[in-house]
C-alpha positions in Angstrom: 134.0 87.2 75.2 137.3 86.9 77.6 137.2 84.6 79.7 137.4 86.3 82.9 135.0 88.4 82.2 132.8 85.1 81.3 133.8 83.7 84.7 132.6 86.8 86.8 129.5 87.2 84.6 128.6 83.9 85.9 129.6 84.1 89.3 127.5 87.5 89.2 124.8 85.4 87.7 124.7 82.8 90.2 124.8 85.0 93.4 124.0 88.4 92.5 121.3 88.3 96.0 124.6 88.7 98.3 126.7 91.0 98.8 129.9 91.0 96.0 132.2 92.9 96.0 133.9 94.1 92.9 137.5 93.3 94.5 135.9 89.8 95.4 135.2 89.0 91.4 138.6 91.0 90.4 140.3 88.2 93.4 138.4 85.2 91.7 139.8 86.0 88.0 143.4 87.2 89.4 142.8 91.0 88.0 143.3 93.9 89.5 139.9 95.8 90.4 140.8 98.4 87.9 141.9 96.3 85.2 138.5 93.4 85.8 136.4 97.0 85.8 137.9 98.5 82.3 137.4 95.1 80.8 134.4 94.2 81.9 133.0 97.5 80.9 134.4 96.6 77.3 132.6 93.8 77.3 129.6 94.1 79.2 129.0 97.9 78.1 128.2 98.1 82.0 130.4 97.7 85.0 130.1 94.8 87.6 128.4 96.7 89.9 125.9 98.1 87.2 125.1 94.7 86.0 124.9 93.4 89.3 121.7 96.4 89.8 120.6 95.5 86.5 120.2 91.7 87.2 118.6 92.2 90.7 115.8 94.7 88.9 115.1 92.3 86.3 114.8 89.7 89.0 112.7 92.0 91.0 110.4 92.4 88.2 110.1 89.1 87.5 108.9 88.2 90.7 106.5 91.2 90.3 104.6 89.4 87.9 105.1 85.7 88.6 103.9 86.0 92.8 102.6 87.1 95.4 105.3 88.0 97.5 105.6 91.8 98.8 107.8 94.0 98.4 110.7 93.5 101.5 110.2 90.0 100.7 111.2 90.3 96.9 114.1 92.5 98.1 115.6 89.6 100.3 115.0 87.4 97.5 117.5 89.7 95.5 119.7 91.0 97.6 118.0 94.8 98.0 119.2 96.2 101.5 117.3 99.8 101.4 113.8 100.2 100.3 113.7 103.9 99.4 117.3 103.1 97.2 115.4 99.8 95.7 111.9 101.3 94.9 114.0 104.8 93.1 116.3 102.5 90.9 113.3 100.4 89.9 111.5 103.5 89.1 114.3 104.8 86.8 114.8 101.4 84.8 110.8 101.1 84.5 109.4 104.3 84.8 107.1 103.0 87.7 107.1 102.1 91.0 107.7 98.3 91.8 103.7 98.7 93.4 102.4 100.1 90.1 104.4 98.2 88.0 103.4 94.8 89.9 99.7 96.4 89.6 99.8 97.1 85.4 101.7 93.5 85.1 98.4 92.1 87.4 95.6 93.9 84.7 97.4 92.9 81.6 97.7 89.4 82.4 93.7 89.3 83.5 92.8 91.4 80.0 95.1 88.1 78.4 
C-alpha cells in the first residue's frame, strides 16, 4: 500500500468522530485533493470521505451491541451531526434501522 495513503488511513482511523476534511488529509500527505482522492480510491476501493462513513457505521454498530447508550449519544461518540442523515445511511449499509438493528443484536445475544 503507498504510503500516503497508509498515513491518511490512519489518521482517518484515529479521528474519524471529527470533522476531516478531505483537503485536510490531502495537506497532511502534501497531495493535491484530487490526486490523495484518485489514489486513495485505487487503493482503498472507496474514497476518504466514503471510508470515513464506512468506519463511523461500523463504529456505530459496534456500540449497538456492546451498550447501552442511545442513539444521539452513539452519534457524538462517532462524529454523526444529523439524525435523519445517520439513521438512512445505517439503514442502507444494514438494511435496518440503528433501533432495530440494536434490538435483533439484543435477542441474538440472549438466545446465545
Amino acid at each position: 500500500m503507498d504510503q500516503r495513503v497508509q498515513r491518511v488511513k490512519t489518521m482517518i482511523e484515529s479521528s474519524f468522530d471529527r470533522e476531516l476534511s478531505v483537503t485536510e488529509m490531502a495537506r497532511f500527505v502534501d497531495l493535491s485533493v484530487s490526486h490523495l482522492q484518485h489514489l486513495f480510491k485505487n487503493e482503498m476501493d472507496l474514497s476518504p470521505a466514503h471510508y470515513v462513513q464506512a468506519l463511523r457505521l461500523n463504529r456505530a454498530k459496534e456500540l449497538l451491541e456492546s451498550s447501552s447508550l442511545n442513539i444521539k449519544q452513539i452519534m457524538i461518540r462517532i462524529g454523526a451531526k444529523d439524525r435523519s442523515n445517520f439513521e438512512r445511511r445505517f439503514k442502507q449499509a444494514y438494511r435496518l434501522t440503528p433501533v432495530q438493528y440494536r434490538k435483533v443484536a439484543l435477542q441474538s445475544q440472549e438466545q446465545s
